[in-house]
N, C-alpha and C positions, 0 to 999 in steps of 0.2 A: 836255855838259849831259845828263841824265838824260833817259827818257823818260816822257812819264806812263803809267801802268799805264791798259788796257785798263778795267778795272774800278771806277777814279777818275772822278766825274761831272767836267766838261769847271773848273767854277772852283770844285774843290775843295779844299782844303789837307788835307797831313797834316802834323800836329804833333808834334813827339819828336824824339829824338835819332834821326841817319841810319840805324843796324841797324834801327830799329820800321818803316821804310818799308815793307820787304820782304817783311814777316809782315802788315800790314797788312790790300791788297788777295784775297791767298792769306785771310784770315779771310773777308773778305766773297765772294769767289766761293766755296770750299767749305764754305761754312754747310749744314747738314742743310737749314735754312729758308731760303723762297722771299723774297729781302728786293729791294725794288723803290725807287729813290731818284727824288723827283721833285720838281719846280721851285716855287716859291710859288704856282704857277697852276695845278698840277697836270701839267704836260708830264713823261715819264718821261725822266728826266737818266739811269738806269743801272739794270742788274736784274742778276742772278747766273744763273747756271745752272739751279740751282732754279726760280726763279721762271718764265723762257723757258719750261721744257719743263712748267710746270703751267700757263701763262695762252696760249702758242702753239706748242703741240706741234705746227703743224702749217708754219708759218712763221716762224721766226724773223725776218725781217727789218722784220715789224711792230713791233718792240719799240723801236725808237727812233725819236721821232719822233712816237709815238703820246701820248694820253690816261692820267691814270690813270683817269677816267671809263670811257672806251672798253673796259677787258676789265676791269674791277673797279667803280667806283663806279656804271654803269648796270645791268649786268646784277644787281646786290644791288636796286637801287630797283625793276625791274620782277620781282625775287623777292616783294618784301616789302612794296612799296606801292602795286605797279598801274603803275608810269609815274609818279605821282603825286610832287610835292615832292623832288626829287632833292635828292640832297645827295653833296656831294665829299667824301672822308676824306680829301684833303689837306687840305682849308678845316676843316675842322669838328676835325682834329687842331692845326692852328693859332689854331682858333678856342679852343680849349678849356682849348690850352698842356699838357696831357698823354695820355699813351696811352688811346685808345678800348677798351670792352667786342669783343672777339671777336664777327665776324659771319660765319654758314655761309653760304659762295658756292657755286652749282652750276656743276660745270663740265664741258666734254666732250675726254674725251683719246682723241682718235682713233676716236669711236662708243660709247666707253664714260664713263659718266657717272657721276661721283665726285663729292667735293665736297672742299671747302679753308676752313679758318679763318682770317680775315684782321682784322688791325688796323691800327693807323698810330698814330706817332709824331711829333709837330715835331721838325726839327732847325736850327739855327741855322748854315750850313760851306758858305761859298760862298755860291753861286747855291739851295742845295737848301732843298726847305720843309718835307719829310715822307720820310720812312721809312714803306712800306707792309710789315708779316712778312705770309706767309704758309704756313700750317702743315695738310699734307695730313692728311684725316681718316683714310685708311688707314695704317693703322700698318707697313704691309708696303713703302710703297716710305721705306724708311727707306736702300736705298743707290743711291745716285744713280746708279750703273752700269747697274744694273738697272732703272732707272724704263723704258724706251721698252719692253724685252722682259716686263717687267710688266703694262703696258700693254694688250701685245699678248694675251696670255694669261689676263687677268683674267674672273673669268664677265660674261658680259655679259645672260643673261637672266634673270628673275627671281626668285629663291629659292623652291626646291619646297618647302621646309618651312619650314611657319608657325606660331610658338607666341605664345600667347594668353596671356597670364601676369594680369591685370588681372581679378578678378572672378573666374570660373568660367576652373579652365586647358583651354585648349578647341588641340588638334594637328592640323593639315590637311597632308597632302604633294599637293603637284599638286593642292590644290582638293579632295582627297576627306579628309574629316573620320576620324582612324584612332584618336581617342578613346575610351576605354572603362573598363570597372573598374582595366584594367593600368596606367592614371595613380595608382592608390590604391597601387600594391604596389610593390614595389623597382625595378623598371626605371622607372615614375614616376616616384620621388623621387630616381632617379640623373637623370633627365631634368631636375626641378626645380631638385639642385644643379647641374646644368653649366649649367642657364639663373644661377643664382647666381655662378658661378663665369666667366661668357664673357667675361670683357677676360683671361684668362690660362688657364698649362696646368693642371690640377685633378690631382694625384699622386693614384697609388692609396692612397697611406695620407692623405693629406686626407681620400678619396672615406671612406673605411674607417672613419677617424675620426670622419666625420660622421652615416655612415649606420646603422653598426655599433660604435659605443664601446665601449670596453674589452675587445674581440674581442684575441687575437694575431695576430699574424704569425707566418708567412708565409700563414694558413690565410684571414686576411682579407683576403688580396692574391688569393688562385684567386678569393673570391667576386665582388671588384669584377669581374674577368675575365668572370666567368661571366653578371655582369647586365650590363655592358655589350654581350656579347652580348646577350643576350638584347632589350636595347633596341633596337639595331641590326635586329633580327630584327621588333619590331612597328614600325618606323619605316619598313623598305627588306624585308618579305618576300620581296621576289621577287630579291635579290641573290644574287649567286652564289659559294658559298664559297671561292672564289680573287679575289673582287673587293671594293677597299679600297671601305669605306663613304664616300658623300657627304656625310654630315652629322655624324658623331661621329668626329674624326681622331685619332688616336696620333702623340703628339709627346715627345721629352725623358720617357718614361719613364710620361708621363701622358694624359689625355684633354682634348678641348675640342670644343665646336660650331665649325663651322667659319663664321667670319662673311662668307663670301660666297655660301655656299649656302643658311643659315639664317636667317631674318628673326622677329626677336623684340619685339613691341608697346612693352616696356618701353625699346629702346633709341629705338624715334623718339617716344614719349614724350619723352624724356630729352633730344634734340636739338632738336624743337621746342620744348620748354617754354625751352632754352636761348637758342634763336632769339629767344621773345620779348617774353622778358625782357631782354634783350641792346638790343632796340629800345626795349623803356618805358623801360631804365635812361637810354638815349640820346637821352630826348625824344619818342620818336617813337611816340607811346601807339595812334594809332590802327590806325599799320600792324603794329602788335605782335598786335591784336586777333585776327587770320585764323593763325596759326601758336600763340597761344595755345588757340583753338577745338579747331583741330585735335588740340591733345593732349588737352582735355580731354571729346573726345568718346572718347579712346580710354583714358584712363584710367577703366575699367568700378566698381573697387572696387579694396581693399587688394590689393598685388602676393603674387600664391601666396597666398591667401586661404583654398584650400583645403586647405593643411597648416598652419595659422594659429600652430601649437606647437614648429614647427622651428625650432629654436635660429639652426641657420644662414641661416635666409632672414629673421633680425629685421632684421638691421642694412640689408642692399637694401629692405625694407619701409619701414622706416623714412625711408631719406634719400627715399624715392620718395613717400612720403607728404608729407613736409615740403615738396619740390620740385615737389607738387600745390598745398599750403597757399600756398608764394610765388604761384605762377601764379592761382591765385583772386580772392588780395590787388590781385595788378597787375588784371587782369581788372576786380575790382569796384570800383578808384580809376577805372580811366578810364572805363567807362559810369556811375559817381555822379558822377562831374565833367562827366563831357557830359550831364548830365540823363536818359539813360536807366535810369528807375526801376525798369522788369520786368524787364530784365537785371541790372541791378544785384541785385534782391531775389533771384533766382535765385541769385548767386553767394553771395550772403550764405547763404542758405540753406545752402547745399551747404556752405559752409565751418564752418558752426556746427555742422553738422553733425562734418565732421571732427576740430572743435577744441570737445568741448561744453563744456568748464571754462577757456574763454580766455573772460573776461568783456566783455574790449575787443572781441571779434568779435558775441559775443552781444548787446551793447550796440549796434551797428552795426547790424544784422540788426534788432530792435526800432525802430531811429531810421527805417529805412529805411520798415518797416510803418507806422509814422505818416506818414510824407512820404506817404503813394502811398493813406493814406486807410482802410488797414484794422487800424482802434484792436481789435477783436475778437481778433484774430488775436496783436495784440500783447499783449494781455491774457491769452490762453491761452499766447504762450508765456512771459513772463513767472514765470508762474505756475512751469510746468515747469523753470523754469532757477532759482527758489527752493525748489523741492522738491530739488532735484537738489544745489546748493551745500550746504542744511540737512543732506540726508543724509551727503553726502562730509565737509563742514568743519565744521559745529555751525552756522553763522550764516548769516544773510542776505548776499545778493549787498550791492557796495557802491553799488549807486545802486539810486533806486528808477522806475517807471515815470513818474511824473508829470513826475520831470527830464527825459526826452526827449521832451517837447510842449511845451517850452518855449523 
């Protein structure tokens, strides 16, 4: 009689013809992803390799037996709510009957603290209730071999170089501010595109093409050379000309910032705002509100703001802009729904601002002013937002003021 694989929850079945058995279990233990199978109640029925050495690098033997609460459904509740209204992703993926929005788990692998992407899924096989993936946010330990000496090796303290991208681009290394006219000139706007450019490696003839169009080669490959020195030189003065740069590495022929030394506004913008949307989308409006804050304190103004004509920083402009306008939207539905009117009017504000030819937000923002009492206010801006349409389109907006007091 067969034995059952290691890697089968205890009353699971496999279905198929008898060769699928064997490929089977081999699928779910070397998954790239950390996949966790657990019981109607949440008890963890079985987990892979992945998942072990990302949720107990330090003990494996808590893994069976244990919670999916216990190292995944608690520690997200006091990320993200206080302690407050826990909730199970087994239940609430059974409740729901299909796969949940991704949510950033923090976590600590052996003193160094990273983080992991987690959902769940219902599954219907045996005894099991959910399927928990989980998908590390660093992209490096992509081979499982290498995950514990990765691990070990990884920076652990906190990025000397910090770029400011939101508003005024403003460069600090170690705390001391090393900003000046040279953000205006070529090693600047090489600096700008690799902040453009940092989920991948940037070729010298990208950099070339962007910076210097219709230049030749090879004569526009010595210049990229020459200003990436040169950046290197205002970023790490005091390096030494046999010592590789901490912040701008050479990879595959090209350049990148390197993202464990480099901290860049725009990416925990990006991850926040992700976070807390991820929770409004999933009901959970209130505790979305403290990670939606948090990025919209730190989005200052439009991303590289101050090269506003650069072709290539439209299109990250843009989604980062739009990925403010959502985070606004969620923001001003749930304090208008909970009755708080001076936050609400704030967001409104800010967003009309963003969006001044979205007549649905401008409409909002006016309803708001009346609700809270100040008909003045909505009267002058009224006004301003029929001057504005008349100029752009010929006509009058399509409602008029008196509609929203009624």
């Amino acid at each position: 009689m067969p034995t059952r694989s290691r890697t089968e929850p205890a009353d699971a079945k496999v279905e198929g013809p008898p060769e699928e058995k064997g490929w089977l279990p081999s699928l779910f233990e070397d998954s790239p992803y950390g996949l966790v199978v657990t019981g109607r109640q949440g008890l963890i029925l079985n987990s892979n390799r992945r998942a072990t050495e990302m949720l107990f690098p330090r003990d494996t033997s808590k893994v069976r037996g244990s919670r999916c609460c216990d190292s995944i459904c608690e520690p997200l509740n006091r990320q993200y709510r206080g302690g407050r209204n826990s909730v199970c992703l087994t239940e609430r993926a059974r409740d729901t009957g299909g796969a949940l929005a991704e949510a950033r788990l923090e976590v600590d692998l052996g003193g160094v603290r990273t983080s992991v992407w987690v959902t769940a899924s219902p599954i219907e096989c045996g005894g099991a209730g959910a399927v928990l993936y989980l998908r590390p946010e660093d992209p490096s330990y992509g081979d499982l071999r290498t995950w514990t000496a990765r691990r070990e090796t990884k920076i652990s303290s906190p990025p000397q170089l910090r770029i400011h991208t939101f508003g005024r681009t403003r460069v600090d290394v170690a705390g001391r501010d090393v900003g000046g006219d040279w953000l205006h000139q070529r090693p600047g706007q090489l600096l700008e595109y690799l902040v453009c450019a940092r989920h991948r490696v940037a070729t010298s003839e990208q950099i070339s093409e962007a910076l210097w169009p219709g230049r030749e080669q090879p004569w526009s490959t010595t210049s990229v050379r020459h200003q990436v020195h040169a950046l290197r030189e205002k970023l790490e003065p005091d390096r030494g000309s046999d010592t590789p740069s901490q912040f701008i590495v050479t990879q595959r022929g090209g350049y990148r910032l390197d993202p464990k030394r480099v901290w860049i506004d725009a990416d925990e913008f990006d991850d926040k705002v992700r976070t807390g949307l991820t929770l409004f989308v999933n009901g959970e409006g209130q505790a979305a509100m403290a990670p939606l804050q948090q990025a919209l304190n730190l989005y200052q103004g439009d991303f590289l703001s101050d090269d506003p004509y650069a072709e290539w920083a439209l299109e990250e402009r843009d989604r980062l802009r739009e990925l403010a306008g959502r985070e606004l939207r969620a923001m001003l539905s749930q304090t208008r729904s909970s009755g708080d009117l001076d936050p609400a009017a704030e967001h409104a504000r800010r967003l009309a601002e963003m969006e001044p030819f979205d007549l649905d937000v401008q409409r909002e923002f006016l309803e708001i002013c009346i609700e809270r009492g100040r008909h003045s206010e909505a009267m002058r801006r009224y006004a301003l937002i029929r001057r504005r349409v008349r100029r752009e389109f010929g006509h009058d907006p399509d409602f008029n003021l008196a509609d929203l007091g009624r």
